[in-house]
Backbone bond lengths (Angstrom), bond angles and torsions (degrees), N, CA, C in turn:
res aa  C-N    CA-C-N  psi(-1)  N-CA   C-N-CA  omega(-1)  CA-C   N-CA-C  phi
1 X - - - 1.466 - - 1.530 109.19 -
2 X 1.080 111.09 114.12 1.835 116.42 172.23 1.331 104.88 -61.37
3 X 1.173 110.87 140.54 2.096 141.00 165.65 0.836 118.24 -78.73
4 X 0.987 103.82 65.75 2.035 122.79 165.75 1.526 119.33 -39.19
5 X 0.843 105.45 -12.19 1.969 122.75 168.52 1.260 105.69 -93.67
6 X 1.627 126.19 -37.28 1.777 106.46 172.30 1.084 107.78 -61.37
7 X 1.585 118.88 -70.06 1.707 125.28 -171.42 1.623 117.57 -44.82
8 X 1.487 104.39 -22.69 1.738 96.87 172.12 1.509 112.32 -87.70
9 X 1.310 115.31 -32.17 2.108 117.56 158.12 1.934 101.72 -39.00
10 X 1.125 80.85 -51.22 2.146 87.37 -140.80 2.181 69.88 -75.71
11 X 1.253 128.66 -68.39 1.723 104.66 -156.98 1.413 106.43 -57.36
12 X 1.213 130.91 1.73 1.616 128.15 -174.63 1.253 119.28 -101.85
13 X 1.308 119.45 -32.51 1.299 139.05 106.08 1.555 137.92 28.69
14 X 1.257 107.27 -92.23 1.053 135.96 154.27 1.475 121.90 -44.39
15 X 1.096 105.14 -79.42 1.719 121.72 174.93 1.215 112.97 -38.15
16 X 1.658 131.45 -11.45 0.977 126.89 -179.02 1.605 115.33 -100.36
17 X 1.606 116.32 -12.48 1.592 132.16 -171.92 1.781 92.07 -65.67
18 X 1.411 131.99 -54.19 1.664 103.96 -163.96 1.481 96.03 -70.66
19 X 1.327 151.66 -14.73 1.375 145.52 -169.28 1.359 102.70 -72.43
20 X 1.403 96.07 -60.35 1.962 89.82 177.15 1.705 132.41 -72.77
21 X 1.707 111.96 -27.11 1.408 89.98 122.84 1.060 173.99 120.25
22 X 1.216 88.99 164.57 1.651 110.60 172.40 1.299 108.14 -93.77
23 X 1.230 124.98 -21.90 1.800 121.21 177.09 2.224 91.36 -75.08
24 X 1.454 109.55 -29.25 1.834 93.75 -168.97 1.022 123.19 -81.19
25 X 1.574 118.28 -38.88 1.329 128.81 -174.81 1.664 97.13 -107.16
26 X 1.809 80.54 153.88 2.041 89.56 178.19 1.461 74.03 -151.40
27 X 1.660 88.29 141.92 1.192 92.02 170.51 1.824 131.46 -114.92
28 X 1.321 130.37 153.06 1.111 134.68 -138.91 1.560 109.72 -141.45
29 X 1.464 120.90 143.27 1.381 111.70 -175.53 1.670 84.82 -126.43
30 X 0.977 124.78 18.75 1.483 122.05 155.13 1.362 153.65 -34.94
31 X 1.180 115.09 17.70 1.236 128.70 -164.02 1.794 128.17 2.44
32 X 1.526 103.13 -68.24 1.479 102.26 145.43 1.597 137.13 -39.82
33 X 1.107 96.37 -67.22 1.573 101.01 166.22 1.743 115.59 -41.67
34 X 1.480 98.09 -28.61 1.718 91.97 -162.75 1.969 95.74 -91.21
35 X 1.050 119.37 -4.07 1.683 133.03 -165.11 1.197 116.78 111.43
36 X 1.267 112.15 -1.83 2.260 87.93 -154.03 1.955 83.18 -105.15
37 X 1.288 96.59 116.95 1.637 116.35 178.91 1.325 110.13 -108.62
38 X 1.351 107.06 -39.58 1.908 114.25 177.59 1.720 120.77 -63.34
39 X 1.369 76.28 126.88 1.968 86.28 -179.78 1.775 96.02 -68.14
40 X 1.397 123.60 -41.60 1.836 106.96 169.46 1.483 78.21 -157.86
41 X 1.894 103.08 -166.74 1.551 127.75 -153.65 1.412 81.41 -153.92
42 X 1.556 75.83 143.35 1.414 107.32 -178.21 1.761 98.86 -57.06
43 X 1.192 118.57 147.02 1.525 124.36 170.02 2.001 94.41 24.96
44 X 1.150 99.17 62.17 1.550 105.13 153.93 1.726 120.75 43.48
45 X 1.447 90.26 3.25 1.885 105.89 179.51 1.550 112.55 -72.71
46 X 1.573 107.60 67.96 1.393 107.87 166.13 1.521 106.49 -165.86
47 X 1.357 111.35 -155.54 1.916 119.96 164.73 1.429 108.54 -110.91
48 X 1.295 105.83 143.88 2.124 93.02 153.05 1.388 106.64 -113.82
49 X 1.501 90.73 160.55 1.230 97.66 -172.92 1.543 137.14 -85.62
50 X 1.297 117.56 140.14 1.570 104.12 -139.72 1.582 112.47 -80.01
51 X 1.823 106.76 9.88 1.196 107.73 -163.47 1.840 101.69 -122.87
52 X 1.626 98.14 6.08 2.154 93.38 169.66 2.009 74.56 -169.50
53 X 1.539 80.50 -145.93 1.665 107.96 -165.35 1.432 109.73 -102.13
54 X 1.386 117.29 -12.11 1.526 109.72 175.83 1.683 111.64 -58.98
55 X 1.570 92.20 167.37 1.857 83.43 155.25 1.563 111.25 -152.66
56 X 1.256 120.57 -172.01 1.554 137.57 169.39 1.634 118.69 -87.08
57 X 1.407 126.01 96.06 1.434 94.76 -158.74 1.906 87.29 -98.81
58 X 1.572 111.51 162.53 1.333 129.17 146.29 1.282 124.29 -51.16
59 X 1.772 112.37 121.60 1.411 89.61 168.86 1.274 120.85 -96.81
60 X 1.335 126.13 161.33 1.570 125.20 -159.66 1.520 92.62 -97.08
61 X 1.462 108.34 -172.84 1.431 122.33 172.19 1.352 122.73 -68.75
62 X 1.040 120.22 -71.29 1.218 146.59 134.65 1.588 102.33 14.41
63 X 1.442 121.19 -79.22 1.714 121.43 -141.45 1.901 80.71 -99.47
64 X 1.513 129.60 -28.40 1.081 115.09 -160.05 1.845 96.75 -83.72
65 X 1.420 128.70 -12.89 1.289 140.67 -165.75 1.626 91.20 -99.68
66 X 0.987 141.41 -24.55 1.835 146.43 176.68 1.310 115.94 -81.47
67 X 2.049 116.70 -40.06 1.238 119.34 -179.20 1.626 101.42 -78.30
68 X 1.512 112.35 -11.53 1.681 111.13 -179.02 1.644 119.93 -98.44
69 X 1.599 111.06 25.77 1.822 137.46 -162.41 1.399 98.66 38.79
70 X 1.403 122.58 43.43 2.067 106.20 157.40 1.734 88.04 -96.36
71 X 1.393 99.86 115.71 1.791 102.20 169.98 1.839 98.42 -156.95
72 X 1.403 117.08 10.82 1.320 112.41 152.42 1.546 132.40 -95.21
73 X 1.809 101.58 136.12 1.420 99.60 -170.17 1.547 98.45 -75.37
74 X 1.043 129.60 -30.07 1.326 129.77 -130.79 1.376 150.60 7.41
75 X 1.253 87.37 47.21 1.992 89.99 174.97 1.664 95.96 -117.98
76 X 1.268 92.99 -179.16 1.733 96.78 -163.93 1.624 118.29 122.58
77 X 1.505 112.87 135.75 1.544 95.95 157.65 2.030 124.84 -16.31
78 X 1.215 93.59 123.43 1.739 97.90 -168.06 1.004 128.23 74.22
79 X 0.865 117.69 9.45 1.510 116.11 173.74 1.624 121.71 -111.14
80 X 1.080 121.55 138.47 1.939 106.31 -177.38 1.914 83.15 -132.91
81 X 1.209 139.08 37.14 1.123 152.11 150.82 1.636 123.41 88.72
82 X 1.237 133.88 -159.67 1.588 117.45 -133.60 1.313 91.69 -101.96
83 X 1.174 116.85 170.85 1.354 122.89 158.85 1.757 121.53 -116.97
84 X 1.421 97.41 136.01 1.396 113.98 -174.39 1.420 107.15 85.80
85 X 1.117 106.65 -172.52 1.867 122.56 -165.85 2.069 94.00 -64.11
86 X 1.482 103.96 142.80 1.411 105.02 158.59 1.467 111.17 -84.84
87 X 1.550 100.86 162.44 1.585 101.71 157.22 1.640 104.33 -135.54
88 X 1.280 117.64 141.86 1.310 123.29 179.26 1.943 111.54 70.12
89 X 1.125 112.05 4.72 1.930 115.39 -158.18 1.403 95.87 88.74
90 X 1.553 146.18 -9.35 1.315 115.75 178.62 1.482 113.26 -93.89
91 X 1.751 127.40 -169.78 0.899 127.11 157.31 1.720 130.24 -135.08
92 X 1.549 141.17 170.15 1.273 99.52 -152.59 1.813 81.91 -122.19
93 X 1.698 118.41 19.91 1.590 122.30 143.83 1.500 88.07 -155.43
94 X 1.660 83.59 163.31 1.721 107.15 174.70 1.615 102.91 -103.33
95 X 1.715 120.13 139.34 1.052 104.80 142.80 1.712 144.10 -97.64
96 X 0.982 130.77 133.37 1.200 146.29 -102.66 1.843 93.54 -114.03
97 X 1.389 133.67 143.29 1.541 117.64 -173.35 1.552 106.32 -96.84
98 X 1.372 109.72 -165.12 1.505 102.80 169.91 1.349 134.04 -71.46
99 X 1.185 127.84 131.23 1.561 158.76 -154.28 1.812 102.01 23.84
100 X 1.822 74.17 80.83 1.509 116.92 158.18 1.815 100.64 -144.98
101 X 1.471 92.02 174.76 1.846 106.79 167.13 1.433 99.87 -171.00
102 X 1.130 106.37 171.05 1.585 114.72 -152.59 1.859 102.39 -118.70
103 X 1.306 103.22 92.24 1.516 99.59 -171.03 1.661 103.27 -132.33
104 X 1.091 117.90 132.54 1.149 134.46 166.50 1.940 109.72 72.19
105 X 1.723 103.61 44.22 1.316 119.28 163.64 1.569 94.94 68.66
106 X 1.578 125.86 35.28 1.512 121.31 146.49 1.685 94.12 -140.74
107 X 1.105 88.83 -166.77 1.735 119.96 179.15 1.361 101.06 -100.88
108 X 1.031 140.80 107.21 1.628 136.26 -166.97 1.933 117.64 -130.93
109 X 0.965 143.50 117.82 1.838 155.90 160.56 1.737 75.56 14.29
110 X 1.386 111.85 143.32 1.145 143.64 152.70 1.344 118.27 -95.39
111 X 1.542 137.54 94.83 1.543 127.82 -174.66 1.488 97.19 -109.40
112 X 1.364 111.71 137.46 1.338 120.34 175.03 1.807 125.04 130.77
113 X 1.273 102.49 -153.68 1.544 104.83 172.45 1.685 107.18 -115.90
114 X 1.127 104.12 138.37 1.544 127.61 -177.79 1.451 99.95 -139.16
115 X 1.179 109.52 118.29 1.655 120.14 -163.72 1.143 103.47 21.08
116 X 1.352 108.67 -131.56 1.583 147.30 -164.70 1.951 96.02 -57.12
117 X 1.105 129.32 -47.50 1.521 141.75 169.29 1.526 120.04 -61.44
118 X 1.695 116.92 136.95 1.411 104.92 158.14 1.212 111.30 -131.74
119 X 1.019 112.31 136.87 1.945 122.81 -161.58 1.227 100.40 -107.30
120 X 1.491 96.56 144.19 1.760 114.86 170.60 1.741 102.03 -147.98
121 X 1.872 95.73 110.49 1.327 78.97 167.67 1.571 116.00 100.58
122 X 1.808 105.06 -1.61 1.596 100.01 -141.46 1.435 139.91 72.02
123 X 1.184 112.53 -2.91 1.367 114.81 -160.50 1.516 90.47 -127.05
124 X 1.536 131.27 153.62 0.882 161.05 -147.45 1.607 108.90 -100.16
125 X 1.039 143.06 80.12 1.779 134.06 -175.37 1.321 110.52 -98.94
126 X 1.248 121.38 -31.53 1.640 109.91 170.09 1.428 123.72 -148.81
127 X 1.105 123.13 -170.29 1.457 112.62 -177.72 1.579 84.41 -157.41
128 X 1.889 93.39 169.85 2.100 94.25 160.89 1.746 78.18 -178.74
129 X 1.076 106.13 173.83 1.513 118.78 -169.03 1.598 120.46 -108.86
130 X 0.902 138.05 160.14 1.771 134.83 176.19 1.539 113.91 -37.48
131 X 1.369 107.70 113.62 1.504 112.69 177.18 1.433 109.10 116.30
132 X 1.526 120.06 -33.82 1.548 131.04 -177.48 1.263 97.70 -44.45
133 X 1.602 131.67 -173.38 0.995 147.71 -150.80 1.658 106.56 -168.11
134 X 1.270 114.69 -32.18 1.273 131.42 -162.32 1.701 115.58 -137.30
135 X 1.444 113.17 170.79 1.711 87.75 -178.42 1.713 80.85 -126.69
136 X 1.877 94.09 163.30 1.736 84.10 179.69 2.020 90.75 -111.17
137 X 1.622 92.54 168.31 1.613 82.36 172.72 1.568 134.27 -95.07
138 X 1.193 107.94 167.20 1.679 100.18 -159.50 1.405 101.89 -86.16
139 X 0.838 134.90 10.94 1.712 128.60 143.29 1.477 135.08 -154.07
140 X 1.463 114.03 149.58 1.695 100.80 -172.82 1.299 112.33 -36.58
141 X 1.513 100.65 157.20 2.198 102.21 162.70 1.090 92.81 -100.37
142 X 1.786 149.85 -18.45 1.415 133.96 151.18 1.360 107.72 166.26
143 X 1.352 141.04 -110.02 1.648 157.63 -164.84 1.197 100.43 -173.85
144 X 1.368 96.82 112.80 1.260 95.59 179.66 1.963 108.06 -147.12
145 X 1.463 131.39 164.31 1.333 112.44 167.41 1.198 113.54 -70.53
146 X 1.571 113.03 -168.00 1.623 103.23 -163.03 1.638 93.30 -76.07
147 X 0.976 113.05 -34.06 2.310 99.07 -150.23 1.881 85.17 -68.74
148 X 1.599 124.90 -45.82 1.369 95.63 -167.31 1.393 121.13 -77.50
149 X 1.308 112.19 -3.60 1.352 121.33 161.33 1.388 122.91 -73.64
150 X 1.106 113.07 -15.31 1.813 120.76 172.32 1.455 90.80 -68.24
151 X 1.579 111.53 -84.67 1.026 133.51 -168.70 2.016 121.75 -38.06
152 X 1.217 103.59 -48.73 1.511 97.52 162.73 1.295 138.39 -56.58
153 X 1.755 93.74 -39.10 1.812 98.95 176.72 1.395 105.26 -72.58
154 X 1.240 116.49 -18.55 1.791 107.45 170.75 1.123 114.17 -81.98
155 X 1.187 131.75 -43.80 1.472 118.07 169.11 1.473 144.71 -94.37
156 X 1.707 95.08 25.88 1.087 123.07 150.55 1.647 140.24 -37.64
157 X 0.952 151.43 35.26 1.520 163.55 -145.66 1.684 90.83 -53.70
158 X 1.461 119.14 98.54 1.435 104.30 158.66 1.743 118.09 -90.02
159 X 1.089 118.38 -15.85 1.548 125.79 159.15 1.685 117.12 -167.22
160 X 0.689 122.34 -165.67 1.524 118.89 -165.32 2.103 107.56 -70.78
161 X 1.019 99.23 131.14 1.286 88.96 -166.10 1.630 148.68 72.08
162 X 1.369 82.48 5.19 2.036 108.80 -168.60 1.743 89.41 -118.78
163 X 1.058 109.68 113.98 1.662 115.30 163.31 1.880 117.72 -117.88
164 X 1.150 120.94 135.42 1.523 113.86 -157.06 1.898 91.97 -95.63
165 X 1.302 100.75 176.40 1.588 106.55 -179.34 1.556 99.28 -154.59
166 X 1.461 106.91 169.92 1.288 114.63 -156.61 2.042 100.03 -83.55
167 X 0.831 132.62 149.81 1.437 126.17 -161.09 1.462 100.72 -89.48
168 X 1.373 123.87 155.30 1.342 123.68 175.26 1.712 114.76 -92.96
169 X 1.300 110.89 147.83 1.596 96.31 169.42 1.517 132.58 -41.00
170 X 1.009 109.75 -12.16 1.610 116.70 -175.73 1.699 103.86 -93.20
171 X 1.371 107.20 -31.08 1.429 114.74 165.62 1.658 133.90 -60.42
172 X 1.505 93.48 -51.63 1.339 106.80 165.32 1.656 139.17 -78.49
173 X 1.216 91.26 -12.22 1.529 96.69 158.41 1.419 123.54 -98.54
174 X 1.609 109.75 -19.08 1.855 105.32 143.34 1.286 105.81 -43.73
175 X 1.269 113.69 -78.36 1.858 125.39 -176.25 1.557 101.03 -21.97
176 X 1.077 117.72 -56.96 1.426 120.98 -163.24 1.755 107.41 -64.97
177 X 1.270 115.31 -45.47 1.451 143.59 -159.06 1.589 99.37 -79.03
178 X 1.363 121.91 -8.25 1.374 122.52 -156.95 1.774 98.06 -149.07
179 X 1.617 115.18 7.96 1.454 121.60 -153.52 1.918 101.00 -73.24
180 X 1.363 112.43 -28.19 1.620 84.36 -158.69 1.925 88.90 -92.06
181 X 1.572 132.33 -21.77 1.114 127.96 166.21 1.993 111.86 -28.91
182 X 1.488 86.35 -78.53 1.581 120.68 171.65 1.647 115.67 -34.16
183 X 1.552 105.71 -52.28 1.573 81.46 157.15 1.561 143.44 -113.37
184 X 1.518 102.05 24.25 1.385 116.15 152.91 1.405 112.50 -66.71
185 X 1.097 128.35 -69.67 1.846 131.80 151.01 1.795 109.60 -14.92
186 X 1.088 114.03 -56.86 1.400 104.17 173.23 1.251 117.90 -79.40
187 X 1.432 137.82 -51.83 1.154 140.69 172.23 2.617 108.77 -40.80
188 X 1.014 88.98 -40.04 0.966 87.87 176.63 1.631 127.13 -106.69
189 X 1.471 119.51 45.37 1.074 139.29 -167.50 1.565 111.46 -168.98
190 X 1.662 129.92 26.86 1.336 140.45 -169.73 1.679 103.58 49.86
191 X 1.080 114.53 40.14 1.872 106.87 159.62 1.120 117.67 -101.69
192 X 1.239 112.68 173.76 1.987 114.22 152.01 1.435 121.75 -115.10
193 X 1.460 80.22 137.18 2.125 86.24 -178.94 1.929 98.67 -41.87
194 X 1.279 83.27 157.78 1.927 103.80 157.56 1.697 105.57 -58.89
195 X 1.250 112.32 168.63 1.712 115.18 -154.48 1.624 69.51 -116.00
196 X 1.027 111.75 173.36 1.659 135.06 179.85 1.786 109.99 -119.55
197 X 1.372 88.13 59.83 1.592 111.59 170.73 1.334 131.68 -167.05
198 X 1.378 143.05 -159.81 1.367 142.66 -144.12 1.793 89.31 -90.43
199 X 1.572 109.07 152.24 1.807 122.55 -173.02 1.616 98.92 -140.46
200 X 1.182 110.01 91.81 1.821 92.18 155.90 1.165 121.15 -44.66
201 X 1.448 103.85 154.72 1.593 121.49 -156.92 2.107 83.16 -138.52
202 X 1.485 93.46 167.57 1.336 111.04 172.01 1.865 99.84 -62.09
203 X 1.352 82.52 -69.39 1.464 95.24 -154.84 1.402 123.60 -63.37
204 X 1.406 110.32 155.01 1.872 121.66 -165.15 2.046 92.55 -130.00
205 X 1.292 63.08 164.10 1.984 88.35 178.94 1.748 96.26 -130.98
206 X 1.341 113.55 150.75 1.489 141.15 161.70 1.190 112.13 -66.60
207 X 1.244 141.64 114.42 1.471 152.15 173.89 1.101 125.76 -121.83
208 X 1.378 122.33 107.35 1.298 118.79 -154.58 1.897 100.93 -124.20
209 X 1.563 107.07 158.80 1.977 103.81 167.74 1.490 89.81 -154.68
210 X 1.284 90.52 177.02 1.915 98.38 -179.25 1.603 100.65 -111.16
211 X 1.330 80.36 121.55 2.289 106.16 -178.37 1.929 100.86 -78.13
212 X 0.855 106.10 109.97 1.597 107.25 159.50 1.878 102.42 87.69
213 X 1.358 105.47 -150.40 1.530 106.15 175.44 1.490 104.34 -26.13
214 X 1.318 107.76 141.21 1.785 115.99 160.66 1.451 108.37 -120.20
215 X 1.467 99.62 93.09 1.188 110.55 177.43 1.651 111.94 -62.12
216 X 1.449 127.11 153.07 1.249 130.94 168.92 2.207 100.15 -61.31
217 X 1.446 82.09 134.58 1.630 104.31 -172.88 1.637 115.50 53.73
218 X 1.106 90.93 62.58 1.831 112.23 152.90 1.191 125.80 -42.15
219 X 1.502 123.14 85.62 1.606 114.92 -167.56 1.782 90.07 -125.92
220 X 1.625 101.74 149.81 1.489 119.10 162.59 1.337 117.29 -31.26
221 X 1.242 123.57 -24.59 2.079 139.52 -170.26 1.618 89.65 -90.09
222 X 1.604 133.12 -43.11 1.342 104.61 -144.05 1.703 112.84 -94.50
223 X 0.997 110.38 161.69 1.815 98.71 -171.62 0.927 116.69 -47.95
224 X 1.660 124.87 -31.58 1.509 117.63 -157.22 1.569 105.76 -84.35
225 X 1.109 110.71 -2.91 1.298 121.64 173.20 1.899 136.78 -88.95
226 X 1.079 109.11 94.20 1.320 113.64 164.56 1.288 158.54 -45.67
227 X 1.163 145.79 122.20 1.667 125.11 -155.87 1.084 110.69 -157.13
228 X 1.490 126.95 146.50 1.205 132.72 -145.17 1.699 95.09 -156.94
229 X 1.360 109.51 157.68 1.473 113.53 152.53 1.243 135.48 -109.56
230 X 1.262 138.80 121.92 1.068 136.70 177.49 1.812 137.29 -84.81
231 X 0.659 138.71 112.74 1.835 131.35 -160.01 1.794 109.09 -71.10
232 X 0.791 125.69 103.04 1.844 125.10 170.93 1.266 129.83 -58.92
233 X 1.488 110.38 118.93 1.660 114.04 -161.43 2.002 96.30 -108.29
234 X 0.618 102.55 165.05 1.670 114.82 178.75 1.552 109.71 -151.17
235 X 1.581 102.01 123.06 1.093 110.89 -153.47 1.953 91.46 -97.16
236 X 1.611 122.63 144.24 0.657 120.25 -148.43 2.193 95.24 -110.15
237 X 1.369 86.71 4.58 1.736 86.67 166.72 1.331 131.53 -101.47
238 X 1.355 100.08 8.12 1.546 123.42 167.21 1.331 131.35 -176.89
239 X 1.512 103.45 20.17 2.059 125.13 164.40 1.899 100.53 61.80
240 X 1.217 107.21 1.51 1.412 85.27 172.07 1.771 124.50 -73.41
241 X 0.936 121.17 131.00 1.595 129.82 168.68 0.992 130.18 -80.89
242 X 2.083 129.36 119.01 1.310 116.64 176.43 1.446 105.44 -130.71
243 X 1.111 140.41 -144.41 1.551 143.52 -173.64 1.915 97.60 -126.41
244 X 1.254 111.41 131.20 1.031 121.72 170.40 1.564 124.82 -123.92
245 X 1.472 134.69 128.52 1.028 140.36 179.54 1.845 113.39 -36.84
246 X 1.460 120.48 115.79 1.550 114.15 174.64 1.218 112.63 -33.83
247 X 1.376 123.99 -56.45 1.710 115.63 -168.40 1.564 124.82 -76.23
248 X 1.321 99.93 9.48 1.634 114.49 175.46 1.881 106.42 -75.54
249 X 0.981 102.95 131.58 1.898 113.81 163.06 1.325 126.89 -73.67
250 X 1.497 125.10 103.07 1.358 128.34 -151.21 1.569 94.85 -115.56
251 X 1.124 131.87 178.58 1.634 113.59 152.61 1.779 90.27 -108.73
252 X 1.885 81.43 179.67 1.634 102.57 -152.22 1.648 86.11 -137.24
253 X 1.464 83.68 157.03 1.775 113.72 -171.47 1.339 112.36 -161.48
254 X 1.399 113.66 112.49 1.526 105.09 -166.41 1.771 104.33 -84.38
255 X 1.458 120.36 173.12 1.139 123.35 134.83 1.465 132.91 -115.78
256 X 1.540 120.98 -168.16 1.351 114.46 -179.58 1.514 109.11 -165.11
257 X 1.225 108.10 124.32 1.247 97.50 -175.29 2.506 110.08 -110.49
258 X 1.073 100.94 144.92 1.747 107.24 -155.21 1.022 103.74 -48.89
C-alpha cells in the first residue's frame, strides 16, 4: 500500500522551490552591478560582460602582492635581504646589513654609536668596550715623535665633525686593560689589533737633575738644577708606563670621544 502522507510532504515540498527562488535571485543586465567595471584587462585576463563592453578583470600576483605593501626588492648595497615571508619576490621591509638601518622605506648609512661600534658613513671608525668613555681608532696613524703625533691625532677627521686626539695615560692603560676585547672589535670590523709595543700618550712628567756644581740639597727650585719634560709612552705588551724623550718615534693611535 503506498503512503499517501510521504507524497503529500515531498509534493508540498516542492511547490514551494519557484517561491523561494524567485524571492533570491532578481535578475539584472547591470553590468556594474554584476562587477565588470573595466573598460579591458591587462593581456585579456578577465570576462566581459555579456550584457555591454565592461568587464571583470583578474587580479594578478604581482598588483594583488603591491596593494598588500610587498614592493621591496631588497638587495643592493645594505641590504642582506627581506624580512618575513615574500610575496610575488617582493618584500613589505628589508633587512638591513651592518652599519645600515632601515629608515624611511630603504636601508640607509648608519651614523653614530651602536653599542660597542661608532659608525660614520656605514663604516665602522671606532670601537671601546663596556665602561669606556671614549672610542679608540681602528688603526695606527703611524710612528711618529711626540709633537707629530700630537698634531696628527688632531687633525685626524674620523667623520664630519669628529676629530681624534692623542690619548692620555689614563686612557691607554684602559686600552691596555681592555686590549684583547678591543681587538677582537677591530679585527672583526676591517681594523688592526694594537702592535705589542710603546704608544704615545698626551701626558708628560717634570724631570729634573743638577747641571754643573752639586750643591748640597739639590732641589727642582735651585739654579743648579735643570728640568725638562718628558711625554709618557705605555707599552702595550705589558701596560707598564715610563717617560720617553719628545724626539723619540713611538707609534700612534688616536682617540675620540662622540
Amino acid at each position: 500500500m503506498i503512503n499517501t502522507r510521504l507524497y503529500l510532504i515531498i509534493g508540498t515540498s516542492l511547490s514551494l522551490i519557484p517561491t523561494f527562488a524567485y524571492a533570491q535571485c532578481v535578475a539584472t543586465q547591470d553590468c556594474a552591478a554584476l562587477g565588470y567595471t573595466e573598460a579591458s584587462c591587462s593581456g585579456g585576463s578577465g570576462v566581459k560582460c555579456p550584457f555591454g563592453n565592461k568587464w571583470a578583470c583578474f587580479e594578478n600576483e604581482e598588483n594583488i602582492c603591491k596593494k598588500n605593501g610587498f614592493t621591496k626588492s631588497c638587495t643592493g648595497t645594505g641590504y642582506v635581504g627581506g624580512e618575513g615571508q615574500a610575496c610575488g619576490g617582493k618584500y613589505a621591509q628589508c633587512l638591513c646589513a651592518n652599519g645600515y638601518e632601515w629608515q624611511n622605506g630603504s636601508c640607509q648609512f648608519w651614523n653614530g654609536e651602536n653599542g660597542n661600534l661608532y659608525y660614520c658613513n656605514g663604516k665602522v671608525i671606532g670601537v671601546k668596550t663596556s665602561g669606556m668613555e671614549f672610542y679608540v681608532a681602528m688603526k695606527d696613524i703611524g710612528v711618529f715623535e711626540w709633537s707629530d703625533a700630537d698634531s696628527s691625532c688632531r687633525n685626524h677627521s674620523f667623520c664630519s665633525g669628529i676629530n681624534g686626539k692623542l690619548p692620555t695615560k689614563n686612557q691607554l692603560e684602559t686600552i691596555y686593560n681592555n686590549k684583547s676585547s678591543l681587538n677582537n672589535l677591530m679585527l672583526a670590523n676591517t681594523g688592526n689589533k694594537l702592535v705589542e709595543g710603546f704608544y704615545w700618550s698626551a701626558s708628560s712628567e717634570r724631570v729634573c737633575s743638577c747641571a754643573g756644581a752639586n750643591p748640597q740639597g739639590c732641589t727642582p727650585d735651585n739654579p743648579f738644577t735643570t728640568c725638562s719634560y718628558e711625554y709618557v709612552v705605555v707599552n702595550m705588551a705589558n701596560g707598564s708606563a715610563t717617560t720617553k724623550n719628545k724626539s723619540s718615534s713611538y707609534n700612534v693611535r688616536a682617540v675620540f670621544n662622540p
